[in-house]
LOSE-463096 format. One record per residue (C-alpha): residue number from 1; residue in one letter; x, y, z. Coordinates in steps of 0.1 Angstrom, whole numbers, always signed. Layout:
<NUM "A" <X Y Z>>
...
END
This chain:
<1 "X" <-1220 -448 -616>>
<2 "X" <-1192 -475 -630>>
<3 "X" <-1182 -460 -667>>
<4 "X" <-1183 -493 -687>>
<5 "X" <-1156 -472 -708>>
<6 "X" <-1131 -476 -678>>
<7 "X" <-1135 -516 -673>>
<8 "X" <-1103 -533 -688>>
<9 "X" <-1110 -556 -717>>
<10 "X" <-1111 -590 -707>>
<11 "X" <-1083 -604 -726>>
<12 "X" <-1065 -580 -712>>
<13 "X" <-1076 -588 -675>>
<14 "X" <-1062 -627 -684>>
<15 "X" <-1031 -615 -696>>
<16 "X" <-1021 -595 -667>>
<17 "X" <-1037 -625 -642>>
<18 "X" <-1012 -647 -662>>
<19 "X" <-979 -624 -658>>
<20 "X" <-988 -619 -619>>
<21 "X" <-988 -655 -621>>
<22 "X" <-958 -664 -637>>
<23 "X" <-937 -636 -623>>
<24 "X" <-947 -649 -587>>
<25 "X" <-935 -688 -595>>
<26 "X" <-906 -675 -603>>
<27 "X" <-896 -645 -578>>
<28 "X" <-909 -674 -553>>
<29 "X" <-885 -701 -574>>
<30 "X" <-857 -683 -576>>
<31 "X" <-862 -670 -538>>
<32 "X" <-878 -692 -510>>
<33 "X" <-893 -727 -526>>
<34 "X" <-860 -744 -517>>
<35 "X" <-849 -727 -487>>
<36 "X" <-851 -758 -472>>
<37 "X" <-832 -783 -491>>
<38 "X" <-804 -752 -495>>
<39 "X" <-776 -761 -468>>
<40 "X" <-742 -736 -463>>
<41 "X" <-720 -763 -441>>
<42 "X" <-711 -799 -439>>
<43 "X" <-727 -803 -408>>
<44 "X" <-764 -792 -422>>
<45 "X" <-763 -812 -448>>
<46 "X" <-779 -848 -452>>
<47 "X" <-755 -872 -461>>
<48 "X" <-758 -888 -503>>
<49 "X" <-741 -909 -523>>
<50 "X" <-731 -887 -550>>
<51 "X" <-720 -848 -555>>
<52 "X" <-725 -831 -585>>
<53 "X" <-707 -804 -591>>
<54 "X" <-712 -783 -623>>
<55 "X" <-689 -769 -645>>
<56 "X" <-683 -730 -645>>
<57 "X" <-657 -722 -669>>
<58 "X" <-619 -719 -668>>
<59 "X" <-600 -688 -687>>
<60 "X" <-571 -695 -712>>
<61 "X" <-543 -701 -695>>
<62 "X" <-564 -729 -677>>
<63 "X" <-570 -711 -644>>
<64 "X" <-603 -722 -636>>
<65 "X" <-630 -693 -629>>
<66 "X" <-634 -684 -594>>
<67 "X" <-673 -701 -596>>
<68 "X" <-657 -733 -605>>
<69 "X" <-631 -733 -581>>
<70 "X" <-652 -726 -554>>
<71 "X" <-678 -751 -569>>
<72 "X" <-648 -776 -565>>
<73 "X" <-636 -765 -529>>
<74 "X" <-671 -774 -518>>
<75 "X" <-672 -806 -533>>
<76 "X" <-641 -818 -515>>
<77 "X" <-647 -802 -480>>
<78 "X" <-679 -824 -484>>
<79 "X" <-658 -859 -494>>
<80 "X" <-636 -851 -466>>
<81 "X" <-657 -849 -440>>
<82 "X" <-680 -882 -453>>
<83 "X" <-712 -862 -465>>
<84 "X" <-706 -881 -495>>
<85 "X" <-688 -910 -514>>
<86 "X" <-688 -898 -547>>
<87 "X" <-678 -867 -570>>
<88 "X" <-696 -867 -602>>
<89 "X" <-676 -834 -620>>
<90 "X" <-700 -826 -653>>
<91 "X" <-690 -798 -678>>
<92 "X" <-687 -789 -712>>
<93 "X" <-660 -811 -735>>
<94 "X" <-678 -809 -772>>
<95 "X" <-647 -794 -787>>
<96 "X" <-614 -808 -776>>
<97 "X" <-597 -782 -773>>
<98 "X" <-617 -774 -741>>
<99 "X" <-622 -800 -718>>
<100 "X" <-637 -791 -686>>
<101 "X" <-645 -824 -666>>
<102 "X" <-606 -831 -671>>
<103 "X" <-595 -797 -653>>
<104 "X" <-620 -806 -622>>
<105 "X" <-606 -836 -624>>
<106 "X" <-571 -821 -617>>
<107 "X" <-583 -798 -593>>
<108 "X" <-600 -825 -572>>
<109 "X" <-569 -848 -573>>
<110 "X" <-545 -821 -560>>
<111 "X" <-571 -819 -528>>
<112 "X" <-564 -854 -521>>
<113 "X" <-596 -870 -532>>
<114 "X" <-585 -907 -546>>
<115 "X" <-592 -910 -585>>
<116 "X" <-613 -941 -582>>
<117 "X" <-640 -918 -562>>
<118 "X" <-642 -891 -592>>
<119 "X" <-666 -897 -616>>
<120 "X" <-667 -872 -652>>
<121 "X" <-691 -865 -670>>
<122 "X" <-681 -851 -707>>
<123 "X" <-716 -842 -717>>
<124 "X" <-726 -816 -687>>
<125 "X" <-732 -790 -715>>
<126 "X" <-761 -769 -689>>
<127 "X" <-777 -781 -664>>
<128 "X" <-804 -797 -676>>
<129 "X" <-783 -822 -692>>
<130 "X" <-762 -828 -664>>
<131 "X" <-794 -837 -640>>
<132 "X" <-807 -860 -669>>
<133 "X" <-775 -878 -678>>
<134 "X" <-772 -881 -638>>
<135 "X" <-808 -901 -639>>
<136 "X" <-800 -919 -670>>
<137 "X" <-764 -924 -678>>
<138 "X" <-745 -926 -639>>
<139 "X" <-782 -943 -627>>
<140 "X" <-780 -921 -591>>
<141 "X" <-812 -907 -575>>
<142 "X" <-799 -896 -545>>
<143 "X" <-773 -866 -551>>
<144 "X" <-761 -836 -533>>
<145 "X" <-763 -800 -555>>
<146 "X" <-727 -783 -551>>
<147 "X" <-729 -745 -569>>
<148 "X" <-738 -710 -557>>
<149 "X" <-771 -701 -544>>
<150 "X" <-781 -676 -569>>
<151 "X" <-780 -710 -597>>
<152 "X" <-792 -736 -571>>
<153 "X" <-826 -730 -573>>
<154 "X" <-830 -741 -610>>
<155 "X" <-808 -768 -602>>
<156 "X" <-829 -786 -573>>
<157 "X" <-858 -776 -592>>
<158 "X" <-841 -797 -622>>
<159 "X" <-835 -825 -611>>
<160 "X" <-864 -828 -582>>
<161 "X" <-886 -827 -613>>
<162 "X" <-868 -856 -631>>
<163 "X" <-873 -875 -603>>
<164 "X" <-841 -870 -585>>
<165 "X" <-842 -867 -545>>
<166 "X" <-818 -837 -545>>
<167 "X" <-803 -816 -518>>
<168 "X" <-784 -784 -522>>
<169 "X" <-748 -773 -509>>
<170 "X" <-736 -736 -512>>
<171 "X" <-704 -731 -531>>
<172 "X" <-705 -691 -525>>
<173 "X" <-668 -681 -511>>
<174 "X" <-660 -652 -525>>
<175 "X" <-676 -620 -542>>
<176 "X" <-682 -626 -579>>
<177 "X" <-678 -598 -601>>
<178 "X" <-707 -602 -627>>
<179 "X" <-730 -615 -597>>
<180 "X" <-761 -595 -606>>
<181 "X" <-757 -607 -642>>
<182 "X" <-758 -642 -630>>
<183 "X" <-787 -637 -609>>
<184 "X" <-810 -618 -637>>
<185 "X" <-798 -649 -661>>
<186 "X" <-815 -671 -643>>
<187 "X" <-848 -657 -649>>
<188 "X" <-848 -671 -687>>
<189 "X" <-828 -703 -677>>
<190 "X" <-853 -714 -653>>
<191 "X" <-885 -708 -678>>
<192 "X" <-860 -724 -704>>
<193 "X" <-859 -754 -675>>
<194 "X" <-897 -753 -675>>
<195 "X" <-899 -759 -716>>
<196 "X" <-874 -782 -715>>
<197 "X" <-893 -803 -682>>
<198 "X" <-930 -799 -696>>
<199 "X" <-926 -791 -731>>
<200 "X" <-906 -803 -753>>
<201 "X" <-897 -829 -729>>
<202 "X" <-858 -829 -744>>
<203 "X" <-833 -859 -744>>
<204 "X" <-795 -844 -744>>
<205 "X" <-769 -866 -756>>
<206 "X" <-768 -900 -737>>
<207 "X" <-753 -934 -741>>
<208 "X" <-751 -965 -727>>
<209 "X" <-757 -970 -689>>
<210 "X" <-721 -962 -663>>
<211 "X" <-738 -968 -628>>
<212 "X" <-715 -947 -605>>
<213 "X" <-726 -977 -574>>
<214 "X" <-727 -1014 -586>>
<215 "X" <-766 -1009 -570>>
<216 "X" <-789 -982 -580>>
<217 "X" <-788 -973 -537>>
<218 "X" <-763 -968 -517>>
<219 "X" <-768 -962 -484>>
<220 "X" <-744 -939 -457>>
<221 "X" <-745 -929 -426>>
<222 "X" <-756 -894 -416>>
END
């Protein structure tokens, strides 16, 4: 016969139904959900308006980190060869003694993209301000996703949610050194994402309106 001694106490039973629930949204977030709007060459890869590439860091001597740089390489392999028209760069510039947007910037121009297609964004403090400010501030809604794949999952999941018709582009080039630190950061970030989208429903820092087109669409050819 069942011992009623042995059944697990039913708030128990809830909590344990919610942490099976919330640790499968996000091993399927971080893992699967956006297989398909992940791409890893030009030729995959619908063709939008704008690229956003995020900023990643740059060291002292103003070598930028190997994320960035590869985040960069991506974004003008894609202007090359016409998957898009536009680079927004968005990073972090709140002090001024470090002023990422301005080393993209130089990065991009010795590639050969023309300055007039390069679009910075000072404000790109995390991602979740650089998907809203995106929306709000440069008025696109049709962008392409440039950054590794272990971060682009929290990305397209940003800015789909915001409204944003987003595809995804795969910086990855080389081995990263703290890799599997990256990866187990995401965990937190993309529940931080959640508060931020559901929750508390944050505004980052915004300002009047710099459309990126002179129209809210802009339409190119595949």
């Amino acid at each position: 016969m069942f011992n009623s001694r042995h059944r697990i106490p039913r708030r128990l039973r809830y909590l344990i139904l919610a942490g099976l629930g919330v640790s499968s949204w996000t091993i399927w977030t971080l893992s699967t959900r956006f297989d398909a709007q992940i791409h890893t060459t030009p030729e995959q890869l619908p063709a939008r308006p704008v690229a956003i590439v995020f900023g990643a860091g740059y060291w002292p001597s103003g070598a930028l980190s190997d994320i960035l740089r590869d985040r960069l390489a991506a974004a003008a392999t894609l202007y090359q060869t016409g998957r898009v028209q536009k680079i927004l760069v968005s990073g972090d510039n709140h002090v001024l003694e470090y002023n990422e947007p301005e080393k993209m910037l130089a990065y991009l121009l010795e590639q050969g993209i023309p300055r007039s297609d390069i679009v910075l964004d000072y404000a790109g403090r995390r991602t979740y301000d650089t998907c809203y400010r995106a929306r709000d501030i440069f008025l696109v809604d049709r962008v392409v996703l440039i950054t590794q794949r272990y971060h682009l999952p929290r990305a397209l999941y940003t800015c789909q949610t915001l409204g944003l018709e987003a595809e995804g582009y795969m910086a990855d080039r080389v081995p990263y050194i703290h890799l599997r630190r990256y990866q187990w950061r995401e965990v937190p970030a993309l529940w931080r994402a959640w508060w931020d989208l559901h929750v508390a429903k944050t505004v980052p820092i915004l300002g009047e309106p710099l459309p990126i087109f002179a129209t809210k669409f802009c339409e190119i050819s595949p």
